[in-house]
C-alpha positions as CSV (number, residue, x, y, z in Angstrom):
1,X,27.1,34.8,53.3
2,X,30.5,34.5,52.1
3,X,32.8,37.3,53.6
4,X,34.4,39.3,50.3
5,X,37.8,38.4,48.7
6,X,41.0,40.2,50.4
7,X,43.2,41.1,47.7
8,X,46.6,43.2,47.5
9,X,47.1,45.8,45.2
10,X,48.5,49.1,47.3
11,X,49.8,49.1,50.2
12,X,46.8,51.1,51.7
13,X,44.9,48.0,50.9
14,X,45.4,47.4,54.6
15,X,45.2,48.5,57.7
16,X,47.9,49.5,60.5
17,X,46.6,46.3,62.7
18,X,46.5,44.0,59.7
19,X,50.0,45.0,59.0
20,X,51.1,44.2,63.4
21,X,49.7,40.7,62.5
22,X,51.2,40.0,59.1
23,X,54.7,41.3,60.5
24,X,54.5,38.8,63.3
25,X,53.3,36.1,61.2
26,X,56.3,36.8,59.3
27,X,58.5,36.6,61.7
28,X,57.2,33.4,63.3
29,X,57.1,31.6,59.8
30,X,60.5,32.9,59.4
31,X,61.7,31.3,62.8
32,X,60.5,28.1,61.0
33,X,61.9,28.2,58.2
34,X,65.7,28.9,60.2
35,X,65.1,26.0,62.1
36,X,64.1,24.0,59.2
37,X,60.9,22.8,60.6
38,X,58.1,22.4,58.3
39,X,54.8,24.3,58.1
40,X,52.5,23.5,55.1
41,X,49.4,25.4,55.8
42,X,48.9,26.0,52.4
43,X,49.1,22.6,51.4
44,X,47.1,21.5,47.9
45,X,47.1,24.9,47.2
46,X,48.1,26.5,44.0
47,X,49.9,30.0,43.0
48,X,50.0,31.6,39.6
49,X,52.5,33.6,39.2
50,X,51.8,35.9,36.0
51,X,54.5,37.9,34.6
52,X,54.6,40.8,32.0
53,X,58.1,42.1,33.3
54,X,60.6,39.8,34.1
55,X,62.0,39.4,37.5
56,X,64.3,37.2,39.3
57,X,63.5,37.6,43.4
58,X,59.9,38.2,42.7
59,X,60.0,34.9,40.9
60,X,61.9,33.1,43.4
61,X,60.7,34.4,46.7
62,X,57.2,33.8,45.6
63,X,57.8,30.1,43.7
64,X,60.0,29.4,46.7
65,X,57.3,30.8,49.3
66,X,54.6,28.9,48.3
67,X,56.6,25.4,47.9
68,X,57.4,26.2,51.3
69,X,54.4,26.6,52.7
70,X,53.3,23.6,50.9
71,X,51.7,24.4,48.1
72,X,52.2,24.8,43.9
73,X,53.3,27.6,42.1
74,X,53.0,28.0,38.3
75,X,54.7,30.4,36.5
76,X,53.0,31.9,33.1
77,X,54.6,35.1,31.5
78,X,52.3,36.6,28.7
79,X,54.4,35.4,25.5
80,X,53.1,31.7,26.4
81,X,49.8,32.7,27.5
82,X,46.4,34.3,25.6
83,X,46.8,37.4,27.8
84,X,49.9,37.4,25.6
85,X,47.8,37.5,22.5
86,X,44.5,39.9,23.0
87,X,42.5,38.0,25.7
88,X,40.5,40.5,27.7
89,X,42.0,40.8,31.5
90,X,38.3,40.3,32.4
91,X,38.7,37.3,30.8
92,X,41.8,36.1,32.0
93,X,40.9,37.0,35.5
94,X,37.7,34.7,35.3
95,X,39.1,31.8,33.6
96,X,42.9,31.6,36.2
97,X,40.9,32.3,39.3
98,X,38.9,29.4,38.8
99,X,42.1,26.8,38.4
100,X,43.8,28.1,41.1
101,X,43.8,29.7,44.6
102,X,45.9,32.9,44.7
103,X,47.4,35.2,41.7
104,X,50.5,37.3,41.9
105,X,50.8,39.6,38.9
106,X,53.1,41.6,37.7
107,X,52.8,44.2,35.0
108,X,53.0,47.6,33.8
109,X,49.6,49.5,34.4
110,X,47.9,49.4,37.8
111,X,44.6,49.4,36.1
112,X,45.7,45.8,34.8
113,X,46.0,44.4,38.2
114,X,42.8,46.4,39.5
115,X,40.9,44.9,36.3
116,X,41.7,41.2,36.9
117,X,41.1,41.6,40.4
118,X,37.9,42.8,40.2
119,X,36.9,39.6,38.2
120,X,38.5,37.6,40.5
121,X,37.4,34.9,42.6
122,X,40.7,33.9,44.2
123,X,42.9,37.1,46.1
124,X,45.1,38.5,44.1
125,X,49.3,40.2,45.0
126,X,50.5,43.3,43.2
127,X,54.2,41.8,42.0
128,X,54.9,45.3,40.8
129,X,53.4,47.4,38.3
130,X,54.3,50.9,37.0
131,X,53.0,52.7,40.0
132,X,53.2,50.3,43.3
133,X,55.4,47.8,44.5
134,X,53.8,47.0,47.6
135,X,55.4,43.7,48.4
136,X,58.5,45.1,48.2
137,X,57.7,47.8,50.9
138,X,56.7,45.2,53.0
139,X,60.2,43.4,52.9
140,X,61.8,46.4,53.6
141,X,59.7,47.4,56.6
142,X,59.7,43.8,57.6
143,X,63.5,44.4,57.5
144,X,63.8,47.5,59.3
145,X,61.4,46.1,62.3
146,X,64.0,43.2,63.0
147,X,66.6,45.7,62.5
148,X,65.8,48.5,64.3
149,X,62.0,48.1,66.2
150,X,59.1,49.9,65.1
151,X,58.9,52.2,62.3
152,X,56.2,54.3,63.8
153,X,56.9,58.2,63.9
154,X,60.9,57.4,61.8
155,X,61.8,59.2,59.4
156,X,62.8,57.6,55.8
157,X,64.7,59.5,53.2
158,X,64.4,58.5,49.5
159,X,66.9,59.4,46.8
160,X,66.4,59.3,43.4
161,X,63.5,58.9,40.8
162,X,59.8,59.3,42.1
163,X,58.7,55.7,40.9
164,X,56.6,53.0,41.9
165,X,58.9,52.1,45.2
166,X,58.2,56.1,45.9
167,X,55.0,55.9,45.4
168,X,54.2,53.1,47.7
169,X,56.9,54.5,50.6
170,X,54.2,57.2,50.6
171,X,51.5,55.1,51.1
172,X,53.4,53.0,54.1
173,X,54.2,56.4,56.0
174,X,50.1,56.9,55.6
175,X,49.3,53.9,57.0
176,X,51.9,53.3,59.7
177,X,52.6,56.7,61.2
178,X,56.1,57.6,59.8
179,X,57.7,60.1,57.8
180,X,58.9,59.6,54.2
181,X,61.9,62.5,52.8
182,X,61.9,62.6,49.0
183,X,64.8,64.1,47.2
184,X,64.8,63.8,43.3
185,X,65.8,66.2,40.9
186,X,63.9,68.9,38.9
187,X,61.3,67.7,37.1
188,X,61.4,63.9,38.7
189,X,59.1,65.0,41.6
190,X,56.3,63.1,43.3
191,X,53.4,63.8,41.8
192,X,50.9,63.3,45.1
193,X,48.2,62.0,43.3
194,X,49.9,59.6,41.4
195,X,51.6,57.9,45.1
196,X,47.7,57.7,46.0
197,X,47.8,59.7,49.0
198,X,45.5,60.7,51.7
199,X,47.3,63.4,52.3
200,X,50.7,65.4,52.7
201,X,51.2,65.0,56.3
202,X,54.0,62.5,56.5
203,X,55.6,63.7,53.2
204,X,58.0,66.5,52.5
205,X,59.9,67.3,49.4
206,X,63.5,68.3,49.4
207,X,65.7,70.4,46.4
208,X,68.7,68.8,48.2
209,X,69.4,65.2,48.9
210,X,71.8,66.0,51.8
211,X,68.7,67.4,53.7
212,X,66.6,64.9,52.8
213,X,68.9,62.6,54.3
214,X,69.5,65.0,57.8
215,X,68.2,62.8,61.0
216,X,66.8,59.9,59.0
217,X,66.4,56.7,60.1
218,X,66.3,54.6,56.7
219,X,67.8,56.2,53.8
220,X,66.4,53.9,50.5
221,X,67.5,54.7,46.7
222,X,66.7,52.5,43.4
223,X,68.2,52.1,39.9
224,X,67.9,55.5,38.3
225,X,66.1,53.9,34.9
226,X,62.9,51.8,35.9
227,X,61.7,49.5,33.3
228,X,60.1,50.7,30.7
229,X,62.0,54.1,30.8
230,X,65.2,53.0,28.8
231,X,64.5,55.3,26.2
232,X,65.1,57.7,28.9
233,X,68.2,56.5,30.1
234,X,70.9,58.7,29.2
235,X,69.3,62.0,29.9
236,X,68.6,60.3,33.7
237,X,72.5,59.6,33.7
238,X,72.5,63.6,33.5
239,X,69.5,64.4,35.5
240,X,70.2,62.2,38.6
241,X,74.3,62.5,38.3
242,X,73.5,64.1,42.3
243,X,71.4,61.8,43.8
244,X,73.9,59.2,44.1
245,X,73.7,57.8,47.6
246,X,77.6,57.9,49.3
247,X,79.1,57.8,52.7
248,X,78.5,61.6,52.8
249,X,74.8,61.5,52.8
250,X,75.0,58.3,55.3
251,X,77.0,60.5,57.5
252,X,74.2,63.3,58.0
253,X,71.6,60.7,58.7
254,X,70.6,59.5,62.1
255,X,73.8,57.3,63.7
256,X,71.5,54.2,63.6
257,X,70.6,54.6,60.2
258,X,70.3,51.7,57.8
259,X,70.9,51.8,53.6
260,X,68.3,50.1,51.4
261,X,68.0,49.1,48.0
262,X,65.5,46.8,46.4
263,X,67.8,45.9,43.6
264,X,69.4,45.1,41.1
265,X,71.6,47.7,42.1
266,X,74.4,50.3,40.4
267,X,77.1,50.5,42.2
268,X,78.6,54.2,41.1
269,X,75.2,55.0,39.9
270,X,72.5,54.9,42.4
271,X,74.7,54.3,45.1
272,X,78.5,54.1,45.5
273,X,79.9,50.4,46.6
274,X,81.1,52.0,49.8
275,X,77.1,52.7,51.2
276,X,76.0,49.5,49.4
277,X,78.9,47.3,51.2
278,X,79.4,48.9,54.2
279,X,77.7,48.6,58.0
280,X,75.2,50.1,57.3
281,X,73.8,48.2,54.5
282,X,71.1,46.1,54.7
283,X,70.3,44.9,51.3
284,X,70.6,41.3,52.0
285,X,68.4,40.5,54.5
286,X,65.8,43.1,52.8
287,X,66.3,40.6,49.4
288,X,65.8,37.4,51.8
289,X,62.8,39.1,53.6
290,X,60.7,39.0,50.3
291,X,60.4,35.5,51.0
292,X,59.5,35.8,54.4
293,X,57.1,38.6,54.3
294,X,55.6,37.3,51.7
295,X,54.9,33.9,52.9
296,X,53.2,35.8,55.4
297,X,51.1,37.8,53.0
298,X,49.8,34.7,51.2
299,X,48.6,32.8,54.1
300,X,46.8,36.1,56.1
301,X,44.5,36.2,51.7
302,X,44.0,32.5,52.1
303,X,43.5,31.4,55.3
304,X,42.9,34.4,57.6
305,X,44.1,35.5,60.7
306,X,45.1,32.3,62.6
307,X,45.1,32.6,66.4
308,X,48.0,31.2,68.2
């Protein structure tokens, strides 16, 4: 009996000891890759990479990634496709899973990603939709573990707009045994159910971004106006004016601490170009770490753990 399909759609898709072995995985295929020695395990394999929003490091890291590991990727957005043009997801889901070997979506709704998995034969990677963004989560803890050792019982502090990044920084501190500070203003807050959580044990809610940021390890912002909220983007100019991310909030943050974005960044907006530039940043080997991380990702849904 064939064992069922692993797919990834949330971060609490999996579990603390799946994410030990896809972090070293990472960081062994990552070695590799620095010292330009090949490793195809996904040879005569093929990716399709489906994309309602428009991205350039999803695209890349996971076109890249795949080529990589030697395999195909092909890329489809939805104005060249029939998903484009009223085909079901169900449908879609049935038809693409049997031509190729993995899917990575990325869309708006979750329920879009859920859907096509669930008539999936092939796994299938949350790019990013409207309420996770779990690859990206993994970059950045990836990031933080070469940076700074285990995450386990840190504390993170996010700044800014309770989106889909928030949501799934929630989910991580569930999993993985750390503490998440969000600080957005009114009306922006995390709505708990929405993040998917377990529960409120790792999560607290702060009025003030300068306590949010007290003691914390990782302090992590994103663009103020996610897409699909443009309409919105004047009265968030307003709203957030506060939550801008500068050297003084860095400064009541643990010595140690790192600055992460997921970009495209703001600088002035989000976060001023001295955080964003400075020591403490770590933005570009969090961008590279997509690849890495999820490299990783694609060869623990089609191949298993591999010992050695």
């Amino acid at each position: 009996m064939s064992s069922p399909i692993k797919h990834y759609l949330q971060f609490k898709d999996f579990t603390r000891e799946e994410y030990d072995y896809v972090f070293a995985r990472a960081k062994w295929i990552k070695d590799k890759f620095k010292r330009y020695e090949p490793y195809h395990p996904l040879f005569d394999r093929t990716l399709v990479m489906i994309f309602e929003k428009a991205s350039t490091r999803t695209r890349l890291s996971f076109e890249a990634g795949m080529h990589q590991l030697g395999g195909s990727a092909i890329y489809l957005n939805t104005r060249d496709s029939q998903l484009g043009r009223g085909e079901p997801v169900e449908d879609a889901g049935q038809v693409i899973s049997r031509m190729s070997d993995l899917v990575m979506i990325r869309t708006f709704e979750q329920d879009i990603v859920e859907r096509f998995a669930a008539n999936s034969r092939v796994p299938i990677i949350n790019g990013l939709t409207n309420e996770y963004h779990p690859c990206q989560i993994l970059a950045d803890i990836l990031t933080f573990i070469e940076h700074r050792g285990s995450i386990q019982g840190k504390t993170v502090a996010w700044i800014g707009d309770s989106n889909n990044m928030c949501n799934t920084w929630l989910q991580a501190a569930e999993v993985l045994d750390f503490n998440v500070h969000v600080s957005t203003p009114p009306g922006y807050e995390v709505e708990p159910e929405r993040a998917g959580l377990y529960g409120t044990d790792h999560f607290e809610q702060f009025a003030d971004p300068m306590e949010a940021c007290k003691g914390a390890d990782l302090v992590t912002t994103d663009v103020w106006t996610s897409m699909g909220f443009e309409a919105e983007n004047e009265a968030r100019m307003k709203a957030f004016a506060d939550w801008c991310v500068d050297a003084d909030m860095m400064s009541v943050a643990h010595k140690d601490a790192v600055f992460m974005h997921c970009l495209p960044a703001h600088r002035g907006e989000e976060v001023t170009a001295e955080v964003i530039d400075g020591p403490q940043s770590v933005v570009w080997d969090e961008a590279e770490n997509r690849l890495h991380a999820q490299k990783a990702l694609m060869e623990y849904l089609v191949l298993g753990r591999i010992d050695g």
